[in-house]
C-alpha positions as CSV (number, residue, x, y, z in Angstrom):
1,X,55.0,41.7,-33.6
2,X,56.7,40.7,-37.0
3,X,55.1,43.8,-38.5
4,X,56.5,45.9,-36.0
5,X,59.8,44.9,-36.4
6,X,59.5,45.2,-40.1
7,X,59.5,41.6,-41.0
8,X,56.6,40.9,-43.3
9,X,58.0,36.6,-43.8
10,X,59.7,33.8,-42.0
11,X,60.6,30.5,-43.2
12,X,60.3,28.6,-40.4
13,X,58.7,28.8,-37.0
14,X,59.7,26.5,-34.3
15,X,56.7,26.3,-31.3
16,X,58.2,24.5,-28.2
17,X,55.1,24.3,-26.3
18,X,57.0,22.9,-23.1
19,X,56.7,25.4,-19.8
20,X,60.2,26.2,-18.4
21,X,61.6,23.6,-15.8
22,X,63.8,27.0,-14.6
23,X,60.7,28.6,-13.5
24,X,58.2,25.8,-12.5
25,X,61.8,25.4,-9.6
26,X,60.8,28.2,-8.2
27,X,59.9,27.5,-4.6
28,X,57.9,30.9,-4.2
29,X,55.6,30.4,-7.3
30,X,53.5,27.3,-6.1
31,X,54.2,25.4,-9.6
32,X,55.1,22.6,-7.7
33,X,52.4,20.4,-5.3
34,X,55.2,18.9,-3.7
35,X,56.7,21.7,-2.0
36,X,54.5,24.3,0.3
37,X,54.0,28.0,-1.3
38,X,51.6,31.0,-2.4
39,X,49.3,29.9,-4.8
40,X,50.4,32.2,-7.7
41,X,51.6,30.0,-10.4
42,X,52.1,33.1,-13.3
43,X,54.8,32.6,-15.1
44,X,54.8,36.5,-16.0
45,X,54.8,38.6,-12.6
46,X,53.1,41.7,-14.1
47,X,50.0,39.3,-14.8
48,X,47.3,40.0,-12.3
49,X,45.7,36.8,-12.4
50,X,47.2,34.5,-9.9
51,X,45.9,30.8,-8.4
52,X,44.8,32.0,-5.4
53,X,42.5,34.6,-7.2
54,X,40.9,31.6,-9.0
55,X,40.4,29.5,-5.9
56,X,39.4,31.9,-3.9
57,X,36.5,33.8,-6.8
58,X,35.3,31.1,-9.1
59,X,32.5,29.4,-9.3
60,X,32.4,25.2,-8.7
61,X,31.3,25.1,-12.7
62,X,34.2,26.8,-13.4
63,X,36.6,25.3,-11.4
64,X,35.5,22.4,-12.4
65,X,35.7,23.7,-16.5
66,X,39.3,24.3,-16.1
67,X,40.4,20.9,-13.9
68,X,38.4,18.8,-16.9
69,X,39.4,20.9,-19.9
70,X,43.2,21.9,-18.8
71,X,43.8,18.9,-16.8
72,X,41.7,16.4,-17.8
73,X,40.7,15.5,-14.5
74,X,38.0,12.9,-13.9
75,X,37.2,14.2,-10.2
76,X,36.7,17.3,-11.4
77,X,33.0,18.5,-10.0
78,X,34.1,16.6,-7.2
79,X,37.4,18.3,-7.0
80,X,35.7,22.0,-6.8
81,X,32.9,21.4,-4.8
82,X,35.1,20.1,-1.5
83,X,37.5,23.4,-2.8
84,X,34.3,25.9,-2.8
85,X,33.2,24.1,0.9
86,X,36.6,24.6,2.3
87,X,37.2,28.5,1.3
88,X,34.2,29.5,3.0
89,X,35.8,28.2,6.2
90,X,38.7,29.8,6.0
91,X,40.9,31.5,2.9
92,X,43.2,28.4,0.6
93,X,46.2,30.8,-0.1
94,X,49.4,28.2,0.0
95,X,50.0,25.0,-2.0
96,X,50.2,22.7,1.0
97,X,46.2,23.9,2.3
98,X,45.0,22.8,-1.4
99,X,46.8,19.4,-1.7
100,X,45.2,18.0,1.7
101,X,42.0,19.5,0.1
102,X,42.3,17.4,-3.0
103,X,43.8,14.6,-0.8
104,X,40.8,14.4,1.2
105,X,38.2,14.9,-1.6
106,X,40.0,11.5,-3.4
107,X,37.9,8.5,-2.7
108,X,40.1,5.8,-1.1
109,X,39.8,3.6,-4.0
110,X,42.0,5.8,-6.3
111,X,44.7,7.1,-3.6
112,X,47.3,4.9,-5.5
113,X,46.6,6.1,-8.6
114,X,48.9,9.4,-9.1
115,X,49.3,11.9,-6.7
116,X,45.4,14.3,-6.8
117,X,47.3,17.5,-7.3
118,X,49.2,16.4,-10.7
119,X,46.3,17.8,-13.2
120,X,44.4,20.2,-11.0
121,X,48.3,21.9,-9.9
122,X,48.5,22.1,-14.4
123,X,44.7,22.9,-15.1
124,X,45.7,26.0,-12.1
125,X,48.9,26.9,-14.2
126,X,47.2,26.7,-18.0
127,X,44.3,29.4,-16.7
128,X,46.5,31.9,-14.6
129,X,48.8,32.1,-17.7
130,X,45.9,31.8,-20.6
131,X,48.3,29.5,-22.1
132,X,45.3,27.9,-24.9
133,X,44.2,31.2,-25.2
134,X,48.0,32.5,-26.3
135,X,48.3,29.7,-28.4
136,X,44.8,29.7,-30.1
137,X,46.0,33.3,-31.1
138,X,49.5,32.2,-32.2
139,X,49.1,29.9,-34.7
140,X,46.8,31.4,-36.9
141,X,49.4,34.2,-37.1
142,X,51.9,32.1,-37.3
143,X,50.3,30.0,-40.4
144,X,50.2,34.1,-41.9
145,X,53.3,35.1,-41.6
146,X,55.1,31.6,-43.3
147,X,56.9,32.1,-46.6
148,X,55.9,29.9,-49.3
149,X,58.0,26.4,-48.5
150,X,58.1,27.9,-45.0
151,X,57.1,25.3,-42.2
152,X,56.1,25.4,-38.9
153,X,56.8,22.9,-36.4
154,X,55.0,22.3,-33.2
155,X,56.3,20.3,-30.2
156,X,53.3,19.9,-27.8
157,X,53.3,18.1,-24.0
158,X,49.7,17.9,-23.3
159,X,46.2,16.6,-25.0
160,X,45.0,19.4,-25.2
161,X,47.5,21.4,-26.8
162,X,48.0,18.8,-29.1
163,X,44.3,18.7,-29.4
164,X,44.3,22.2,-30.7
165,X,47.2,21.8,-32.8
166,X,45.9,19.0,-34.8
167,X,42.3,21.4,-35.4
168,X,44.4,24.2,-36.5
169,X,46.8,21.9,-38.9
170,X,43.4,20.4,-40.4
171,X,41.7,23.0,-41.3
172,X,44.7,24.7,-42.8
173,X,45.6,22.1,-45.4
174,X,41.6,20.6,-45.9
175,X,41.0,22.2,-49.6
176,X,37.4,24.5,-49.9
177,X,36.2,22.9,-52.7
178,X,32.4,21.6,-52.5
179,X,32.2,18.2,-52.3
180,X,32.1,15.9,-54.8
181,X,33.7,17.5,-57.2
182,X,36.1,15.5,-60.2
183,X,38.8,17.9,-60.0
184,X,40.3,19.8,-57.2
185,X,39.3,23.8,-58.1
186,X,42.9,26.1,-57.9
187,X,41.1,28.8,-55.6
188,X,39.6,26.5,-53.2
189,X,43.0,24.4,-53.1
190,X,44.8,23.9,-49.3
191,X,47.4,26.3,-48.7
192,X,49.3,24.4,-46.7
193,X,50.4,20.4,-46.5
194,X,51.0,18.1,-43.5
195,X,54.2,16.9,-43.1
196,X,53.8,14.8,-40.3
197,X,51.5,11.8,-40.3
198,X,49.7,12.2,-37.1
199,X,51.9,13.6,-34.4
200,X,55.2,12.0,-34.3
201,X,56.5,10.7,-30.6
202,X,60.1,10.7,-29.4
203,X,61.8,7.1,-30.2
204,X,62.2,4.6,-27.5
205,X,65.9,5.4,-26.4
206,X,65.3,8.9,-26.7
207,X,62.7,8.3,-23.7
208,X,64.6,6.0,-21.5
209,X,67.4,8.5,-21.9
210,X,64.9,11.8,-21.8
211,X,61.7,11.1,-19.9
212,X,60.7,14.5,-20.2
213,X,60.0,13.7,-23.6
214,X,57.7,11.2,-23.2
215,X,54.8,13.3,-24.2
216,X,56.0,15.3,-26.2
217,X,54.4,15.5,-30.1
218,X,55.1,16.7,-33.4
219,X,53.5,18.2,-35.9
220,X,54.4,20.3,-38.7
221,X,53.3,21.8,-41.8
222,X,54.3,23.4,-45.1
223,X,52.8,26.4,-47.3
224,X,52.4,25.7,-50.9
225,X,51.8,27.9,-54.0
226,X,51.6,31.8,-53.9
227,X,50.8,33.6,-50.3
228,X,47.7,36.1,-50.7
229,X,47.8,39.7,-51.1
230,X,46.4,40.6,-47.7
C-alpha cells in the first residue's frame, strides 16, 4: 500500500490494536452477547464470512480451535460440541439462541464466573474478521517499510495479540550470529532494538480513570544501522 502511494519510508508506525467501540454498538451486528441480533459480527460488510456461517459449517475441532486459540476459553470442546448438537435441531442464526446455548453447556459450578459468551462472542469476532491473520501480515511489512531510527509502536488488548507481537519483536532484534561466538559478526547483527522492557501496562490512575485500558500493552521497537537494498 505504501508502494502504491509512492512512499518507499516512514518513521513511525503507530498499531492501535483495539476494535472500534462505534461499531461493536451496533445493535444489528451481534458484537454484543448482551443484546439479541444476527450472528454476523464483520466489521467490514463486503466480507463474506459472517458468525452464523461459522456456527452453522464448522466442524466441533474447529469451533473449538478458534474459542481456545482467539478466546482462550477453557470450555472450549465443551462449548462446540452442545453448539454442533443444537444446529442439527434447528438453525443458531441470532445472538440470544447462542448465549442460552453456551449458558446451558456451563456446568453449574462456574455460572458465577463471567458471563459464557464473553470469549467465545471475541473468539466469533477475531475469525469472521481474520484479525491474527491481518496482523501476522502487517507487521512484517511494517518492520520493512521503517526508516532507520523509525519505530513502531504496538498497543495490543488481548494475549494473543500480544502473544504475536512479542514473537515478531524477538525475532526482529535477536542477532544471526552462531552461537558462541566472542564478538558479535556486523552482517548477522539485529536490525532492530526493543524499546520497551516487556510490554508496558497503563499506570494505576490511568485505569481507575480508563478501564478500557486495563489490558491494553505496549511494545515498541527501533531500526538501527543501514536498511537493505531490497
Amino acid at each position: 500500500a505504501l508502494q502504491s502511494a509512492g512512499v518507499a519510508t516512514v518513521d513511525g508506525i503507530l498499531f492501535d490494536l483495539g476494535v472500534s467501540s462505534l461499531q461493536l454498538d451496533e445493535a444489528d451486528r451481534g458484537f454484543a452477547y448482551a443484546r439479541d441480533a444476527p450472528l454476523d459480527m464483520r466489521m467490514d460488510q463486503t466480507g463474506d464470512l459472517t458468525a452464523e456461517t461459522i456456527i452453522a459449517e464448522w466442524s466441533a475441532a474447529e469451533l473449538a480451535r478458534i474459542f481456545r486459540d482467539y478466546g482462550d476459553e477453557r470450555l472450549a470442546m465443551r462449548y462446540a460440541e452442545h453448539i454442533v448438537t443444537a444446529r442439527q435441531e434447528s438453525p443458531i442464526s441470532s445472538s440470544a439462541r447462542l448465549v442460552d446455548i453456551l449458558q446451558g453447556a456451563t456446568p453449574a459450578r462456574l455460572r458465577n464466573a463471567g458471563h459464557p459468551a464473553k470469549r467465545v462472542f471475541q473468539a466469533l469476532r477475531i475469525a469472521v474478521n481474520r484479525e491474527l491473520e491481518v496482523l501476522e501480515a502487517a507487521l512484517p511489512a511494517a518492520l520493512d517499510a521503517l526508516a532507520v531510527q523509525g519505530r513502531i509502536v504496538v498497543m495490543s488488548y488481548q494475549s494473543h495479540e500480544d502473544r504475536m507481537v512479542k514473537r515478531v519483536f524477538r525475532d526482529a532484534t535477536t542477532s544471526s550470529s552462531p552461537a558462541g561466538l566472542p564478538v558479535e559478526l556486523p552482517e548477522h547483527a539485529a536490525a532492530f532494538t526493543l524499546l520497551t522492557r516487556g510490554a508496558e501496562r497503563a499506570p494505576e490512575e490511568e485505569q481507575a480513570r480508563n478501564p478500557r485500558s486495563i489490558p491494553a500493552r505496549l511494545r515498541a521497537v527501533r531500526r538501527e544501522g543501514v536498511r537493505s537494498s531490497r
